[in-house]
C-alpha positions in Angstrom: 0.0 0.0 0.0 1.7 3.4 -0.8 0.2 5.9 2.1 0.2 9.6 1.9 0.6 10.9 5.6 0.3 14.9 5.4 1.2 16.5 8.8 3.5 13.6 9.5 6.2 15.3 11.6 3.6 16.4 13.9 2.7 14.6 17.2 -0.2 12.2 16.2 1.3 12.0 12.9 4.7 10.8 13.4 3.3 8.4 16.1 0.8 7.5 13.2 4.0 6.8 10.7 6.1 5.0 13.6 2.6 2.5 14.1 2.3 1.7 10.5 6.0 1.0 9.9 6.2 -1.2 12.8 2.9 -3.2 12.0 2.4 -3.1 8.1 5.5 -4.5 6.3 3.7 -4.0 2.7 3.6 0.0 3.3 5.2 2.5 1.7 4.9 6.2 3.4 5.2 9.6 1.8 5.1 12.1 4.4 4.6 15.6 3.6 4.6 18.2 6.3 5.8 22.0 6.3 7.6 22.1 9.4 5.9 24.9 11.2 6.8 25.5 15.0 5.1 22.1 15.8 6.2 19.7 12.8 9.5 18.1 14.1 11.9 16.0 12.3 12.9 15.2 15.5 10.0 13.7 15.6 10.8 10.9 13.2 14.3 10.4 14.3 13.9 6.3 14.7 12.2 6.2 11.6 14.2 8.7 9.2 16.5 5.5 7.5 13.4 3.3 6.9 13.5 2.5 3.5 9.8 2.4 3.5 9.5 6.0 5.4 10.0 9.3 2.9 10.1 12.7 3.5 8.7 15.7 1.4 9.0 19.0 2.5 5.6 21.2 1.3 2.6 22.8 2.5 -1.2 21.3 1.4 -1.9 24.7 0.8 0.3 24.5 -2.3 -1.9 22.5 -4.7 0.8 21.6 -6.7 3.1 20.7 -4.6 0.4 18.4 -3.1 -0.2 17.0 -6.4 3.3 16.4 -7.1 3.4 13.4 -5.0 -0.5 12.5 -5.0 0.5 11.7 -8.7 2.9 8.5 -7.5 0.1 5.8 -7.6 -1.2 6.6 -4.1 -4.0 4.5 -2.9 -4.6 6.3 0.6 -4.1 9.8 2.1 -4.4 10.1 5.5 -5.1 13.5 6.5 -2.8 15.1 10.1 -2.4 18.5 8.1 -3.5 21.1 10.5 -3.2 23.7 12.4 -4.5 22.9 16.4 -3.7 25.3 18.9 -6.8 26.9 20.2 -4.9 29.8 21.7 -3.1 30.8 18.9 -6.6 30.6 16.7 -7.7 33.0 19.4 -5.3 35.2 18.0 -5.1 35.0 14.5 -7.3 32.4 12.6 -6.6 33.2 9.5 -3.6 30.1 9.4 -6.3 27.3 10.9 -8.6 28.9 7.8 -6.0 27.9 5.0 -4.6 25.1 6.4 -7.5 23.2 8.0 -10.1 23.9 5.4 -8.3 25.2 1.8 -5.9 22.4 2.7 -8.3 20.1 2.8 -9.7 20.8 -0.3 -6.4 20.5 -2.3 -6.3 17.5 -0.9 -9.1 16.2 -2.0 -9.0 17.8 -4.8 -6.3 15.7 -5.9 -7.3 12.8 -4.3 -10.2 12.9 -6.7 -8.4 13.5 -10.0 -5.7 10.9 -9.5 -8.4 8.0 -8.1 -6.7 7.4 -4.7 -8.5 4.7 -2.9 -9.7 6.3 0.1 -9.1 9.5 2.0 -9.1 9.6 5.6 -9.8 12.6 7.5 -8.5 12.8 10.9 -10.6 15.6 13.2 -11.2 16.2 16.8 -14.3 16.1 19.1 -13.8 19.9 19.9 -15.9 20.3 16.4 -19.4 19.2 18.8 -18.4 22.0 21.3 -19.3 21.3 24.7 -21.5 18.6 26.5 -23.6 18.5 30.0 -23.8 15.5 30.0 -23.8 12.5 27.8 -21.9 12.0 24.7 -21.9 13.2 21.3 -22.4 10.7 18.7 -21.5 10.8 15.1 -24.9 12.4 14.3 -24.9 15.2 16.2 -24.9 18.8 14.7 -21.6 20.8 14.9 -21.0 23.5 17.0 -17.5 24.6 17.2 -16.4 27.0 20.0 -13.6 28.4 18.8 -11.4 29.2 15.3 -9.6 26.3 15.5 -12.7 23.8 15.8 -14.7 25.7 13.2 -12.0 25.2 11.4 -11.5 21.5 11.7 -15.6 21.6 11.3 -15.0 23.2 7.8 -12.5 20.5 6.8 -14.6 17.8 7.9 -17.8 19.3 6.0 -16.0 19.7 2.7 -14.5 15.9 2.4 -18.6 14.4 3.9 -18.8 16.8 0.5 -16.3 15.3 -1.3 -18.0 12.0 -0.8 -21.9 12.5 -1.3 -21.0 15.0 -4.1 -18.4 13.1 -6.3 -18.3 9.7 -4.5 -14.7 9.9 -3.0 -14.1 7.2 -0.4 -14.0 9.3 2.6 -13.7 8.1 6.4 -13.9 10.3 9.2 -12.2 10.0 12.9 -13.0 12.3 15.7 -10.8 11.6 18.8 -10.5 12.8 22.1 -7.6 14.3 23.5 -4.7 12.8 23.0 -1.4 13.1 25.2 2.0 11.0 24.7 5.4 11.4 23.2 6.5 13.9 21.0 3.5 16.3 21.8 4.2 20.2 21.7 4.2 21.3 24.8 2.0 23.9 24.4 -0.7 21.5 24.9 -1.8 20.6 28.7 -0.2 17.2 29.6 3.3 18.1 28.0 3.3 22.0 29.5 2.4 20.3 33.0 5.2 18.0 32.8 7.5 20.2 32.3 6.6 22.9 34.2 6.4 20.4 37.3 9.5 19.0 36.8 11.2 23.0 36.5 9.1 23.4 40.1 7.0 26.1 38.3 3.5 26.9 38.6 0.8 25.3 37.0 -1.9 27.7 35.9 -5.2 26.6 34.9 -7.9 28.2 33.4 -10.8 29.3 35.7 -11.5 26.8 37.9 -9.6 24.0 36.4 -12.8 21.5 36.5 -13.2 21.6 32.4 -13.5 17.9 31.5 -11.6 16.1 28.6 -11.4 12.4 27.5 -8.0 11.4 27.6 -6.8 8.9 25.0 -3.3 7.8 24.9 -1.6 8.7 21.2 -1.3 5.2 20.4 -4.5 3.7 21.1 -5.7 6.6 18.7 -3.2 5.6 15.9 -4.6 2.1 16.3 -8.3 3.2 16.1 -7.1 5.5 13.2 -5.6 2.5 11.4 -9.0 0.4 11.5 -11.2 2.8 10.7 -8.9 3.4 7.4 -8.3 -0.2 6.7 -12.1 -1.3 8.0 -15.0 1.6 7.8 -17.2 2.0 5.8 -17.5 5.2 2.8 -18.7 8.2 4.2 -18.9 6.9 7.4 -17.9 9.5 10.8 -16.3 7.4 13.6 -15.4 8.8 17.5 -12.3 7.3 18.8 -12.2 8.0 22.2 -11.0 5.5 25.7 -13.7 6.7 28.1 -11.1 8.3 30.4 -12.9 11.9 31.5 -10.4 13.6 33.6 -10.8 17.8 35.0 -7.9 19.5 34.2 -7.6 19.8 38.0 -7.3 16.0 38.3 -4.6 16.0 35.4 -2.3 18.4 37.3 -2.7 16.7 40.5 -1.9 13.2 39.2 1.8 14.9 37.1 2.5 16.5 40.4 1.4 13.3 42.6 3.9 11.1 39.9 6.6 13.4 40.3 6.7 14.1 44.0 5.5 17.8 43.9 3.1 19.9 46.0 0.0 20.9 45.0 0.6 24.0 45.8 2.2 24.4 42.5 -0.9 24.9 40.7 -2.8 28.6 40.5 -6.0 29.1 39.0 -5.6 32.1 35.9 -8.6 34.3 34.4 -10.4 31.4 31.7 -10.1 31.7 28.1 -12.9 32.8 26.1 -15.2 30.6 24.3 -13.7 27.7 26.8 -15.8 24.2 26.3 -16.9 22.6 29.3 -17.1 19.1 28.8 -16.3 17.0 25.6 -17.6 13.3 25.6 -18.4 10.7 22.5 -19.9 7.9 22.4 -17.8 5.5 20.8 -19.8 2.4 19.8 -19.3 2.8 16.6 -15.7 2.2 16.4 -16.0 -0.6 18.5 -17.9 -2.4 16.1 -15.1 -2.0 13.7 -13.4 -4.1 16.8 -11.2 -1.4 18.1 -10.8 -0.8 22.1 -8.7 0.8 24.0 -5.8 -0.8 25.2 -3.8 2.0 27.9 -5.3 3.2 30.7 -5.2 6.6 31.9 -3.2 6.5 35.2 -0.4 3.6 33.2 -0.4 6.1 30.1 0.5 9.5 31.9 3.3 7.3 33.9 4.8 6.3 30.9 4.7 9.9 29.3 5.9 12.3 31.9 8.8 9.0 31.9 9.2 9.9 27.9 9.5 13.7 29.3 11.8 13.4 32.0 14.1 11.5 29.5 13.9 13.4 27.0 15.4 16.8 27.6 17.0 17.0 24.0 13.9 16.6 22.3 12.0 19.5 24.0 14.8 21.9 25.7 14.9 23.5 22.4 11.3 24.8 22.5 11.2 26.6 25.7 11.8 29.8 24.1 8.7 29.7 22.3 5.8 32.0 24.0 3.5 29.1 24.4 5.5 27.0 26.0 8.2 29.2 28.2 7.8 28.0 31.4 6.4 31.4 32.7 3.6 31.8 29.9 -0.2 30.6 30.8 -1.0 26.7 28.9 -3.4 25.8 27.0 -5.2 23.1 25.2 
């Protein structure tokens, strides 16, 4: 199978790469990412002399340059692209705009004119906004808090399009949050880590009680695989592991693991447009036979481990404004 992964060198997407290679002797993987601040080649760095594993610089914003290699006889493209940092979307949208949505379109665009076998769309559940109680199931209507999930929302709407329109094979995921190696650490579970390990504070938004489902990278990858190697055209599928954690809890546990008080954490004035609660109801990709197989408490052990022994990979980014160890997290 010759696999187009766009967004490879990002977190889910180099994990993504890293599960194929190790599973799927038959594939071949082109990756093209951009590199922005979050797309690593560090990232890849056990992969980067796979024979099976190569690497194309180039933006899915450029349609060419997308076309270039959707042109080499591939039969799927599974879609990381994106921008995903709600904060920054807060402050200018404009990049989640072109990326998330235009980017899309080339994709599929080309996807379309050169007969790849299926497209797979990877999204988030932050496109369903917030949740009471319950969970969301593939059915319900979008409502997208913020730039970046209306902009994931706008990607997802134009390949469903894609499909119904033109009959492009087109499968959907949705996942939780996910947290493991080689995430940005401008994202909670990563920025936690390190701060706690610097004996920094740990703001939190508001009251810190906002609840997430918490699915560890690789489980996601696995669900990720199924649903493009299993599910059915068209079809929308939640991947999440059931683990609903407040950001409160989150912080408590990284300090508990690393043997810091929890005096370290401080509550900070909350975001705006902040979801409450994000849930799914994942039946659907269960009856594709996927489950969970990391819980919660085992998974965060073994990340802030991957952090702590790590330093290479992530001293370099501390001088970013998102992730200096005196600026406020985020999601």
């Amino acid at each position: 199978m010759k696999m187009l992964v766009t967004g490879g060198a990002g977190f889910i997407g180099s994990n993504f790469i890293r599960y194929e290679l190790s599973r799927h002797n038959e594939t071949e993987i082109f990756n093209l990412d951009k590199l922005t601040y979050s797309g690593r080649l560090e990232n890849l760095r056990d992969v980067e002399k796979d024979p099976r594993h190569s690497f194309v610089q180039g933006d899915i914003q450029d349609g060419a340059a997308v076309e270039k290699i959707v042109e080499k006889e591939i039969d799927v493209i599974v879609n990381f692209a994106a921008e995903t940092h709600v904060d920054r979307s807060i402050l200018e949208a404009g990049a989640f705009v072109l990326t998330d949505v235009y980017g899309t379109y080339n994709l599929l665009v080309a996807a379309r004119k050169h007969d790849v076998r299926r497209f797979v769309q990877v999204s988030t559940d932050e496109i369903y906004g917030s949740i009471e109680e319950g969970s969301f199931k593939e059915t319900d209507p979008l409502n997208p808090s913020s730039p970046y999930s209306a902009s994931k929302a706008g990607g997802d709407l134009i390949a469903k399009a894609f499909h119904t329109t033109y009959g492009l094979d087109v499968v959907i995921s949705r996942s939780s949050n996910n947290f493991g190696p080689y995430q940005y650490p401008e994202k909670l579970v990563p920025k936690l880590i390190l701060r706690a390990l610097h004996d920094k504070p740990l703001p939190l938004y508001g009251d810190g009680k906002q609840v997430r489902d918490w699915i560890y990278v690789e489980d996601n990858c696995e669900a990720i695989d199924m649903i493009m190697r299993r599910g059915e055209p068209g079809e929308i599928y939640n991947v999440a592991s059931g683990n609903e954690r407040t950001n409160l809890e989150v912080a408590g546990l990284i300090l508990e693991a690393l043997d810091k008080p929890k005096n370290l954490i401080q509550f900070v004035p909350d975001r705006p447009g902040h979801d409450r609660r994000y849930s799914l109801d994942v039946s659907k990709v269960r009856r594709l036979g996927w489950k969970f197989k990391h819980g919660f408490e085992e998974a965060l052990r073994k990340t802030i481990t991957w952090y702590g022994d790590n330093e290479w990979w992530w001293q370099p980014l501390l001088k970013d404004k998102f992730v200096q160890l005196d600026a406020p997290w985020s999601e």
